[in-house]
C-alpha positions as CSV (number, residue, x, y, z in Angstrom):
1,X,0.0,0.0,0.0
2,X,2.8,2.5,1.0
3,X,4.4,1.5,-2.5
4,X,1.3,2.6,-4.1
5,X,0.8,5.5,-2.6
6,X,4.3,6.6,-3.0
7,X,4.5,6.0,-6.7
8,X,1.3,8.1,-7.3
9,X,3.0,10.4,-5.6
10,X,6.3,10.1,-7.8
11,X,4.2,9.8,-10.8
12,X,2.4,13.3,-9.9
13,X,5.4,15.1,-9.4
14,X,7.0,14.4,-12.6
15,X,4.6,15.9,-14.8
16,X,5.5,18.7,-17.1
17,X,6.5,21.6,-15.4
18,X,4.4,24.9,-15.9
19,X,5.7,26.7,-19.6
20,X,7.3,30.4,-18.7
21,X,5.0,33.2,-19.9
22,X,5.6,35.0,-23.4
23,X,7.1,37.7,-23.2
24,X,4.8,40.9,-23.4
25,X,7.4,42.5,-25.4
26,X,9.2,41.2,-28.5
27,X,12.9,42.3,-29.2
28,X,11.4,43.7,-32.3
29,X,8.1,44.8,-34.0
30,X,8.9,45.2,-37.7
31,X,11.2,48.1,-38.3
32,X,10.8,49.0,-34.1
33,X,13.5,47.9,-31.8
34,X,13.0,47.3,-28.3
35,X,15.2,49.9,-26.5
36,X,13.9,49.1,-22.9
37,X,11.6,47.1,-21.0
38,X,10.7,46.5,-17.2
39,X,7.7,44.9,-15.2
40,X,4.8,47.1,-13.9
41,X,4.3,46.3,-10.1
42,X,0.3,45.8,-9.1
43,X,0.6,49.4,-7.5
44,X,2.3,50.8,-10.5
45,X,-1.1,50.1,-13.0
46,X,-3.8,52.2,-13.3
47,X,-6.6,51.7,-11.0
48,X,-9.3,50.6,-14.2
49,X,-6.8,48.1,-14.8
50,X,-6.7,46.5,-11.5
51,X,-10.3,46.4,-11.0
52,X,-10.3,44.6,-14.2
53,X,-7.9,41.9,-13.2
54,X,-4.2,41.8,-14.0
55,X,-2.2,38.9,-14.3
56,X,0.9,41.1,-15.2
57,X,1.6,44.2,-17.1
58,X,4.8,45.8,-18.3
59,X,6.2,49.2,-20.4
60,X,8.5,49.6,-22.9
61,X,10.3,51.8,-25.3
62,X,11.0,51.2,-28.7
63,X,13.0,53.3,-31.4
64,X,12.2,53.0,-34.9
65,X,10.6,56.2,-37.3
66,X,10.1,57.6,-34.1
67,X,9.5,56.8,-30.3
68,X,7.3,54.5,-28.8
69,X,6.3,53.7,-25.0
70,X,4.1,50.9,-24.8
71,X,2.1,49.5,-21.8
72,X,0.8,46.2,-22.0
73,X,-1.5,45.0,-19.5
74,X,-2.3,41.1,-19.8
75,X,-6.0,40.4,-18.0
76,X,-8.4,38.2,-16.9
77,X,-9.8,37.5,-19.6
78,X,-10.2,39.2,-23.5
79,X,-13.8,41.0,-22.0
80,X,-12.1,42.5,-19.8
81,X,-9.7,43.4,-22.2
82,X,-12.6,44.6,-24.5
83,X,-14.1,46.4,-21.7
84,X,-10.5,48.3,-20.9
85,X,-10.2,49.5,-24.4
86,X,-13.8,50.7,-24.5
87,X,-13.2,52.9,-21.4
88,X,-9.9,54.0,-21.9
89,X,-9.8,58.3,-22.2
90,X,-8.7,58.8,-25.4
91,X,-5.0,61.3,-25.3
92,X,-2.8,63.1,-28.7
93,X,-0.7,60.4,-29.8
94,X,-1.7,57.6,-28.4
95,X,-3.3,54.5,-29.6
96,X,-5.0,51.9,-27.3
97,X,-6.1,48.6,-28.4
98,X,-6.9,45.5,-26.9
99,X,-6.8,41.3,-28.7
100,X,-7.6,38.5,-26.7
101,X,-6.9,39.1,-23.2
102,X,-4.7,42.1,-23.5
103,X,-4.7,45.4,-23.5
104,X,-2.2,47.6,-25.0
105,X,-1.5,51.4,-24.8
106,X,0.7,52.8,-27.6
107,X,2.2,57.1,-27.1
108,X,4.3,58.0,-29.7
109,X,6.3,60.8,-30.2
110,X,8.4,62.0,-33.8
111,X,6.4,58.9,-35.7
112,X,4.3,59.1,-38.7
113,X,1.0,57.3,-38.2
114,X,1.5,54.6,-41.1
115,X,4.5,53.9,-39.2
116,X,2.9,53.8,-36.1
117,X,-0.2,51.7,-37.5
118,X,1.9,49.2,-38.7
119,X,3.4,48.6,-35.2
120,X,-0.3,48.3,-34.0
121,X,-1.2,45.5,-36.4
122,X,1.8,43.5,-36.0
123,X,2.1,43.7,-32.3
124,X,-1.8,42.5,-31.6
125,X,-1.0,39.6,-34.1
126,X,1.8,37.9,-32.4
């Protein structure tokens, strides 16, 4: 019986460990290079966001035709990510968009909007 138990046990313990989480931000976004990037403590988001749910959130800078600072705020789930972008207060030069369960706040400064629209598209598709 102990033998049993203990290779239950043994056999539990040996599954697959959990898969690390992608990383919010990819090294690059077409012609943008990621310049910096750093975590977003629970304190550090905005209010909205952490009545909303979220699992993690980050910012970043990338350099391209122009300058970028993203926030990236993974939630819940993708209605609360709907529901983020739909009350999000619209500000010049920024962008804010949400796919899935994220929500994603683009400011730019010195970019054309093509340019800028591009980095949109490709970032909620990865």
């Amino acid at each position: 019986m102990l033998t049993l138990a203990l290779s239950t046990l043994l056999l539990f313990s040996c599954g697959d460990a959990p898969k690390p989480a992608t990383p919010l931000f990819p090294p690059a976004v077409g012609a943008w290079k990621l310049k910096q990037s750093s975590d977003l403590a629970p304190n550090q988001t905005p209010e909205q966001m952490q009545r909303l749910g979220v699992r993690r959130a980050g910012s970043a800078r990338y350099e391209g035709a122009g300058t970028l600072q993203v926030e990236v705020y993974e939630l819940t789930s993708s209605a609360a990510a709907l529901e983020a972008e739909q009350t999000w207060k619209p500000a010049a030069n920024t962008v804010a968009v949400h796919h899935d369960g994220y929500f994603t706040v683009i400011h730019w400064e010195n970019a054309d909007r093509p340019a800028v629209s591009a980095f949109v598209r490709e970032m909620v598709t990865r």
